[in-house]
C-alpha positions as CSV (number, residue, x, y, z in Angstrom):
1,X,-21.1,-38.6,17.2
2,X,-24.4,-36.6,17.2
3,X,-22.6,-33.9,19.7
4,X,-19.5,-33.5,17.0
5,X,-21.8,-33.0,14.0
6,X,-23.7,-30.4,16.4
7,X,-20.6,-29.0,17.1
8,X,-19.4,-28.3,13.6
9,X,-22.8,-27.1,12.8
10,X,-22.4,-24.6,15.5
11,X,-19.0,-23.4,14.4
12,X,-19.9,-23.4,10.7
13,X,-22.7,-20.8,11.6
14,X,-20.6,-19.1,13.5
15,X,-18.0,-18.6,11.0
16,X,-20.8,-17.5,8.8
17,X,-21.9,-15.0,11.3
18,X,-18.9,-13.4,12.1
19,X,-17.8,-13.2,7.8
20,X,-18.8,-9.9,6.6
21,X,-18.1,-8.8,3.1
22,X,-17.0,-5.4,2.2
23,X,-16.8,-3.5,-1.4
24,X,-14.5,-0.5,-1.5
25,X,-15.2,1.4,-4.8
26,X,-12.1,4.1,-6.1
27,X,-13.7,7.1,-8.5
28,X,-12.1,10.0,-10.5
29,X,-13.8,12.6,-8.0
30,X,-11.6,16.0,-8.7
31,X,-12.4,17.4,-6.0
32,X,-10.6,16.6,-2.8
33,X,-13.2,18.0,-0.4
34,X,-15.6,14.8,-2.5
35,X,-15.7,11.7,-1.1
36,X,-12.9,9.8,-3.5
37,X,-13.6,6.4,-2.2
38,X,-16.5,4.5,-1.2
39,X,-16.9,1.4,1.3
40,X,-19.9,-0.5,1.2
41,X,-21.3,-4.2,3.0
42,X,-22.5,-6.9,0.8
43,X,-24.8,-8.9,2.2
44,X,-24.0,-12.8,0.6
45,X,-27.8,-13.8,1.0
46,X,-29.4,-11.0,-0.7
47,X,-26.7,-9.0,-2.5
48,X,-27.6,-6.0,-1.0
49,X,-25.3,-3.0,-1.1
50,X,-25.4,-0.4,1.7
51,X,-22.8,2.1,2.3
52,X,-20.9,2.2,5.8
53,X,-18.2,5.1,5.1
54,X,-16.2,7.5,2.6
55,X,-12.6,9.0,2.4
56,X,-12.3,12.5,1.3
57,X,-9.3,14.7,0.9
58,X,-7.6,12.7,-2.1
59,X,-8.0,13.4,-5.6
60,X,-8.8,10.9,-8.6
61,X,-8.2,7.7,-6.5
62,X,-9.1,5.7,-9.8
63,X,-7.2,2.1,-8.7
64,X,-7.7,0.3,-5.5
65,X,-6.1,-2.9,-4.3
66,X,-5.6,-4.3,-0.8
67,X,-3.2,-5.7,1.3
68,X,-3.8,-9.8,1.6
69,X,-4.9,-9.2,5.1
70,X,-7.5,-6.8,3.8
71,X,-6.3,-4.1,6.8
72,X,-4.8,-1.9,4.0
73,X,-6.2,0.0,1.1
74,X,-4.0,1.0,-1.5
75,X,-4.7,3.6,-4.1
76,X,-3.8,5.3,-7.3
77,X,-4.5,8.7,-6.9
78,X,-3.9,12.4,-8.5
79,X,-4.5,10.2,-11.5
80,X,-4.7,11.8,-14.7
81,X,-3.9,14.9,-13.7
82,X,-1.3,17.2,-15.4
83,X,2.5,16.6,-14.0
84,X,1.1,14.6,-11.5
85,X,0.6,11.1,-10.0
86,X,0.9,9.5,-6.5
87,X,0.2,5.7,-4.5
88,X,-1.3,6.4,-1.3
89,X,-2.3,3.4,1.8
90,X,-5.4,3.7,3.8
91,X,-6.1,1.6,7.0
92,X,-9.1,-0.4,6.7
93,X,-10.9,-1.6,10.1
94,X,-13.6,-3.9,9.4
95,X,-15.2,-3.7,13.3
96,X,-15.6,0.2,13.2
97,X,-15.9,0.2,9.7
98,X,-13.8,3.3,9.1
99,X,-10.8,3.7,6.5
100,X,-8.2,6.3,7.1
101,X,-5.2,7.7,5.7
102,X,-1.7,6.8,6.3
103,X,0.9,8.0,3.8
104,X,1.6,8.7,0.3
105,X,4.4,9.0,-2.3
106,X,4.9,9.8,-6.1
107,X,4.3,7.2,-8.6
108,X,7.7,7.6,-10.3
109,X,5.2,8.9,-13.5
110,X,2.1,10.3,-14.7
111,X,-1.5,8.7,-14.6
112,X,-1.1,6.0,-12.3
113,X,-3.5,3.4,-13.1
114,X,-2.7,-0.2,-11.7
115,X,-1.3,-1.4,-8.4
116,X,-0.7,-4.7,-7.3
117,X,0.9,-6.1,-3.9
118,X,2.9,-9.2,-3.1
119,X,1.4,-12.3,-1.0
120,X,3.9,-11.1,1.7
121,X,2.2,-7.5,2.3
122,X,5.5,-6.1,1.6
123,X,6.1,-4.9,-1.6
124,X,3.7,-2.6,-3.7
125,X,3.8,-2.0,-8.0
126,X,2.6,0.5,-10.3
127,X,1.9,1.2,-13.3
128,X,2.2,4.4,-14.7
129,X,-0.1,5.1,-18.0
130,X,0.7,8.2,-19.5
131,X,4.9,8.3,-19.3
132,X,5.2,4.4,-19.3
133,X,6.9,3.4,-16.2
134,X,6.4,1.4,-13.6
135,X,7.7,1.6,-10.1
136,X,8.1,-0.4,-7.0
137,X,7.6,0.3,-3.0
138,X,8.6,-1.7,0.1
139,X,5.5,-1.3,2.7
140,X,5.6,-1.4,6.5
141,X,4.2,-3.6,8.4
142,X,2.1,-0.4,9.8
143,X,0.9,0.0,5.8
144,X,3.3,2.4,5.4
145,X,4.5,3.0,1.7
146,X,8.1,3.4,1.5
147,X,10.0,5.9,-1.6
148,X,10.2,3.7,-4.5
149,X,13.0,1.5,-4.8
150,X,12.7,1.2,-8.4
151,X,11.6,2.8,-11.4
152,X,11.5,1.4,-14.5
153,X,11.2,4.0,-17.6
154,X,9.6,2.5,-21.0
155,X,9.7,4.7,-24.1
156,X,9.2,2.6,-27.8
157,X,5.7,3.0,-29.1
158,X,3.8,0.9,-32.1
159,X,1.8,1.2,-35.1
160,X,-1.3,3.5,-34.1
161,X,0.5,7.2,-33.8
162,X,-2.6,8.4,-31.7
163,X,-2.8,5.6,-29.2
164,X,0.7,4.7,-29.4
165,X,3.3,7.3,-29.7
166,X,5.0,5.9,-26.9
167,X,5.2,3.6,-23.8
168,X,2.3,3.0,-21.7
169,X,2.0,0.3,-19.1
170,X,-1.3,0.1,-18.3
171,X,-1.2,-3.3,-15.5
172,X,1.5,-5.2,-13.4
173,X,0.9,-8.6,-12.6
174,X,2.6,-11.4,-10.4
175,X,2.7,-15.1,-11.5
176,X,1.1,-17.4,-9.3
177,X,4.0,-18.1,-7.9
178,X,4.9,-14.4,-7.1
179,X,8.1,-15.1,-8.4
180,X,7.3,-12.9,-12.3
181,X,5.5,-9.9,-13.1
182,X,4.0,-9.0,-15.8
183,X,3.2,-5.4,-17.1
184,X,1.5,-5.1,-20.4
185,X,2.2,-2.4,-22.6
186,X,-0.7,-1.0,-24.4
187,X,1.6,1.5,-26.5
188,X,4.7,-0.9,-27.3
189,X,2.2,-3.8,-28.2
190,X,4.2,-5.8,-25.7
191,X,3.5,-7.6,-22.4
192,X,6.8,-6.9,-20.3
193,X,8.5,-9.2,-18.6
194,X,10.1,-9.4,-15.3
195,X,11.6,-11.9,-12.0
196,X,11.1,-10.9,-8.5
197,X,12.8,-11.5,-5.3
198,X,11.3,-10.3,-2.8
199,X,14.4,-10.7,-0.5
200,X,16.3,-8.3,-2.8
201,X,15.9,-4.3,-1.8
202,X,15.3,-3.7,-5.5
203,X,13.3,-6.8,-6.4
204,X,12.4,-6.4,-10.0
205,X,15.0,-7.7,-12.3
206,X,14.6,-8.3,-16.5
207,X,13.6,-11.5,-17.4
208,X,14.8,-13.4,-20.6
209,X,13.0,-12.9,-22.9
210,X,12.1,-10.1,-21.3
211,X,8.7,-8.9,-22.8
212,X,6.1,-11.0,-25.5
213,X,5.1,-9.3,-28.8
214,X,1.2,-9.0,-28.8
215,X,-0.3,-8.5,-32.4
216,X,0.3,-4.8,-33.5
217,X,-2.4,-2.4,-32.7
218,X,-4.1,-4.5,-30.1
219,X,-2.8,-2.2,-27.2
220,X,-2.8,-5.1,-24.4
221,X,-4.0,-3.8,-21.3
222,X,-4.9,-6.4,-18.6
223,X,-3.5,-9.6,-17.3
224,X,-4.4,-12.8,-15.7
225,X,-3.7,-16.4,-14.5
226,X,-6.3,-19.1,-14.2
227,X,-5.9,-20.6,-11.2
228,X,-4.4,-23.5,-12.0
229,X,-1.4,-21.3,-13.0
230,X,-1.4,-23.3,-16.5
231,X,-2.9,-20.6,-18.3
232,X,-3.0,-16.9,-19.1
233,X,-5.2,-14.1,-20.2
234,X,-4.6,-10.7,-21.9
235,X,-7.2,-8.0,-22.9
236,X,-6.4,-6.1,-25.9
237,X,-8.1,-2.7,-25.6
238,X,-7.5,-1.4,-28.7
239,X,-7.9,-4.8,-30.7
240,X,-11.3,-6.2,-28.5
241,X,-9.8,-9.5,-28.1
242,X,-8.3,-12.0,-25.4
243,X,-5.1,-13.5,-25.9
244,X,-5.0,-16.8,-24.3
245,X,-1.3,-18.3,-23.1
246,X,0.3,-21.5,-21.7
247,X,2.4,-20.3,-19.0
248,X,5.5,-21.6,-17.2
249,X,8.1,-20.6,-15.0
250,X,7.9,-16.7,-16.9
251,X,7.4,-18.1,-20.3
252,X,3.8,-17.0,-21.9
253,X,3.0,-19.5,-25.4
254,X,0.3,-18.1,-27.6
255,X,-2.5,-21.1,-27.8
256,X,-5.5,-18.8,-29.0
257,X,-6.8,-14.9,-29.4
258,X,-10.9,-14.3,-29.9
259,X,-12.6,-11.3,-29.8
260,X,-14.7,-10.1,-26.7
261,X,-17.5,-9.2,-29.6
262,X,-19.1,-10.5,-32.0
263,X,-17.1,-11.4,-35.0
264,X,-18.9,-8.9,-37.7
265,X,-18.8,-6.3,-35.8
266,X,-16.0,-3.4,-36.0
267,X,-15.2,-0.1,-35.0
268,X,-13.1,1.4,-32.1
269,X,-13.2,-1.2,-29.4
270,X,-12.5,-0.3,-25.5
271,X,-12.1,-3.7,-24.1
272,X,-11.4,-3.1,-20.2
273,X,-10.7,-5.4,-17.5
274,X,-10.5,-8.9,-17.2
275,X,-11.0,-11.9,-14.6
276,X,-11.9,-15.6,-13.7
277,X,-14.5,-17.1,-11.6
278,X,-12.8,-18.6,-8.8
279,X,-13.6,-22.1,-9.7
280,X,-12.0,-21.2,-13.2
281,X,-14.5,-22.7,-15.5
282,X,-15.6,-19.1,-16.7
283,X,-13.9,-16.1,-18.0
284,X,-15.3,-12.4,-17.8
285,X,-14.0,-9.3,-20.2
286,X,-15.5,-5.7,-20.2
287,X,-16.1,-3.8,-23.2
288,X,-16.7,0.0,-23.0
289,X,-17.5,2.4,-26.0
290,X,-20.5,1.7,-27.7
291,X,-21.1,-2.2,-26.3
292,X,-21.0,-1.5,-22.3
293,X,-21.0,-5.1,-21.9
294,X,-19.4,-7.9,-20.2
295,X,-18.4,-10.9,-22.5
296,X,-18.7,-14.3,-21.2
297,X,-16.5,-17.3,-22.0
298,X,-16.8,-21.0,-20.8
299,X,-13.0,-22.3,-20.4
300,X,-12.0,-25.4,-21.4
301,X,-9.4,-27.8,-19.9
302,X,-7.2,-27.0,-22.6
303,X,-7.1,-23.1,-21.6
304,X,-8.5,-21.8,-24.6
305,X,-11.9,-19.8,-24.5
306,X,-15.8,-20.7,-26.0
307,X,-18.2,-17.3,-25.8
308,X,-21.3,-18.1,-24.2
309,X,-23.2,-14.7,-24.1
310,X,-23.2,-11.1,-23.3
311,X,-24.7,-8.8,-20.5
312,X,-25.4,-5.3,-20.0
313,X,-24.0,-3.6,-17.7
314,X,-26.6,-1.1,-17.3
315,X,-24.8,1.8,-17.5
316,X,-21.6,3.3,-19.7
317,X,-18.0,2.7,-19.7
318,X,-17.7,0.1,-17.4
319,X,-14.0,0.6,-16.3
320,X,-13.3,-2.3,-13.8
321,X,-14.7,-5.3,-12.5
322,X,-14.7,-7.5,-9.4
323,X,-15.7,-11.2,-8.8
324,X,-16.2,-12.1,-4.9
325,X,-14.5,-14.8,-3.2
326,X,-17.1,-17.3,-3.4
327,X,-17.8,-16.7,-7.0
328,X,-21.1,-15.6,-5.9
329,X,-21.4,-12.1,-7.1
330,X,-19.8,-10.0,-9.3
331,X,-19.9,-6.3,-9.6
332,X,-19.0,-3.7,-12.2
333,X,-18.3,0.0,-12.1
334,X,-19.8,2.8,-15.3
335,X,-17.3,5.3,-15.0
336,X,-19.7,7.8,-16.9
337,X,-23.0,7.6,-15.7
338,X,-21.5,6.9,-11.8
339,X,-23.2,3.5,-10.9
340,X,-21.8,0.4,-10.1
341,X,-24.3,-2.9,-10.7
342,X,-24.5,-5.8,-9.0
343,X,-24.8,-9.6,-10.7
344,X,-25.6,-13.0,-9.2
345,X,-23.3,-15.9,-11.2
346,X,-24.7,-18.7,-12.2
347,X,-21.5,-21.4,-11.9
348,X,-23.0,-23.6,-14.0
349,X,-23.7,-21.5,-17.0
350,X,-21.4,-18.7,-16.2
351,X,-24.1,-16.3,-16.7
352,X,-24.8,-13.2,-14.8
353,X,-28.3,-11.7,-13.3
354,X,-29.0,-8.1,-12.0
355,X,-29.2,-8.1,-8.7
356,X,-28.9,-4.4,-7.4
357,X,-27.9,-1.1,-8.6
358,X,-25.9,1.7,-6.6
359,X,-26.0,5.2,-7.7
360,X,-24.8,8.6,-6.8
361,X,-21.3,7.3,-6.9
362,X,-19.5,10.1,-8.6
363,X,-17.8,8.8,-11.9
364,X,-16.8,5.8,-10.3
365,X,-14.0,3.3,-12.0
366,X,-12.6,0.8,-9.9
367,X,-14.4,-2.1,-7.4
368,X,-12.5,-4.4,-4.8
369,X,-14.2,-7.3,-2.8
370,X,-13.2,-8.8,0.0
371,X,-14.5,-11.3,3.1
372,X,-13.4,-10.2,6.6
373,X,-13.7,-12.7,9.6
């Protein structure tokens, strides 16, 4: 008995050991000969950042996600640039610690800003800001990114004729079953809906109903599940609130919206990026503009949302966010004063404490963890 506990002990340390943690971080950089993104080791024990390698030779990779596997990096890039707009896949290898490019193709519209990939590692969406589209790519087991297979072109706007004149998808989301996605449309004050097969050459097929009216203005902008898959979360940009959803088999029920401020405060709001702790007792929201803040809300077993505090993010315009796998640490990215700051979580208050601060990286917007073993 005293050899098997010894045993495990051995091979929990080992596992340990061998997991290292990596942070890539995407920036708007404009200049290709600039590093675009960033790849830096966390350290779980301390929360230290240090920087192991760059990729240059891209321009405005402002979204990153990865492949399940972590072994590729996908990317929007050429983002907000005039006529332009491309997804491009880098090959992450964790044991040399390099990333390098493999391909890249047009994002079927202008300002890519989201991308999201199946649990299969075979199919890759976008979302395209600017013209309000949204396109699809099958991906290669070598990471390659094939042409899109589909392109899906939005075009109604809403009530605010500068923010909304027209379409603009600003995420795209699978259901926790992978079998949905969901792009919400900051522009038609909608969040679109959509089934996927993954077996199909063109997957993405309408949904009825095929989109959910948000409240007009609110612009939504980002989307999640909790994981229990009972539940859902929208940010509003332009509205500073979370709409919270029961959700089932593609159906999303309104249950509750609250604002990611206080309630006597108004203005412009730039609410940005949401997420949940893995253990989904706690929500986090992002605002931007004059709050730079990340709003903190307990969850209840009901779904809806309790605010439970604010904290800085010590810089401005913090774009996106990023929770690690253990719930341990999250980090967020200040697009204009190009710093990213590190938190430690406290899971049983939900609340966040500064733990370490990375500068230098050049109007940086977008933060992706993930464990390698």
């Amino acid at each position: 008995m005293k050899k098997l506990s010894f045993l495990f002990s051995v091979l929990i340390a080992t596992t340990l050991f061998a997991q290292k943690t990596y942070v890539f971080f995407g920036s708007f950089n404009w200049d290709k000969t600039k590093p675009g993104i960033y790849v830096y080791e966390l350290t779980l024990k301390t929360g230290k950042l240090k920087k192991v390698t760059t990729a240059t030779g891209i321009k405005n990779p402002s979204y990153l996600t990865l492949s399940p596997d972590g072994k590729f990096v996908f990317a929007c890039t050429d983002t907000k640039t005039e006529n332009g707009g491309s997804v491009s896949s880098f090959e992450f290898n964790p044991e040399n610690k390099s990333l390098s490019f493999i391909n890249a193709q047009k994002s079927g519209g202008e300002n890519p800003v989201y991308l999201t990939v199946h649990k299969n590692g075979k199919w890759l969406i976008n979302a395209n800001y600017t013209e309000g589209s949204a396109s699809v790519y099958p991906i290669s087991d070598a990471g390659i990114i094939g042409p899109y297979a589909q392109n899906f072109q939005f075009s109604e706007g809403s009530v605010n004729p500068k923010r909304q004149d027209r379409a603009h998808i600003h995420s795209t989301v699978f259901s926790p079953n992978f079998d949905y996605v969901f792009m919400p449309d900051l522009g038609a004050d909608k969040i679109r809906i959509f089934k996927f097969d993954s077996d199909k050459k063109e997957p993405l097929l309408e949904a009825e109903p095929n989109f959910n009216q948000s409240v007009l203005g609110s612009g939504p902008r980002h989307f999640t599940f909790h994981p229990n898959g009972k539940f859902a979360y929208c940010i509003e940009e332009m509205g500073g609130a979370v709409s919270v959803y029961d959700y089932e088999n593609g159906k999303l029920n309104t249950i509750q919206r609250i604002f990611t401020h206080p309630e006597n405060q108004s203005g412009d709001f730039e609410s940005s990026d949401i997420h949940i702790s893995p253990d989904g007792k706690f929500l986090y929201a992002t605002n931007r503009g004059t709050e730079n803040n990340i709003a903190i809300f307990s969850i209840n077993e009901d779904g809806k949302l309790k605010n439970v505090g604010y904290q800085s993010t010590f810089g401005k315009h913090p774009r996106i966010f990023a929770l690690d796998e253990t719930g341990d640490f999250l980090i967020a990215t200040n697009v204009q004063t190009s710093n990213a700051t590190g938190f430690k979580r406290n899971k049983e208050t939900g609340l966040l404490q500064k733990i370490s601060k990375v500068k230098g990286l050049k109007n940086v917007s977008c933060v992706q963890i993930k464990n390698y073993y």
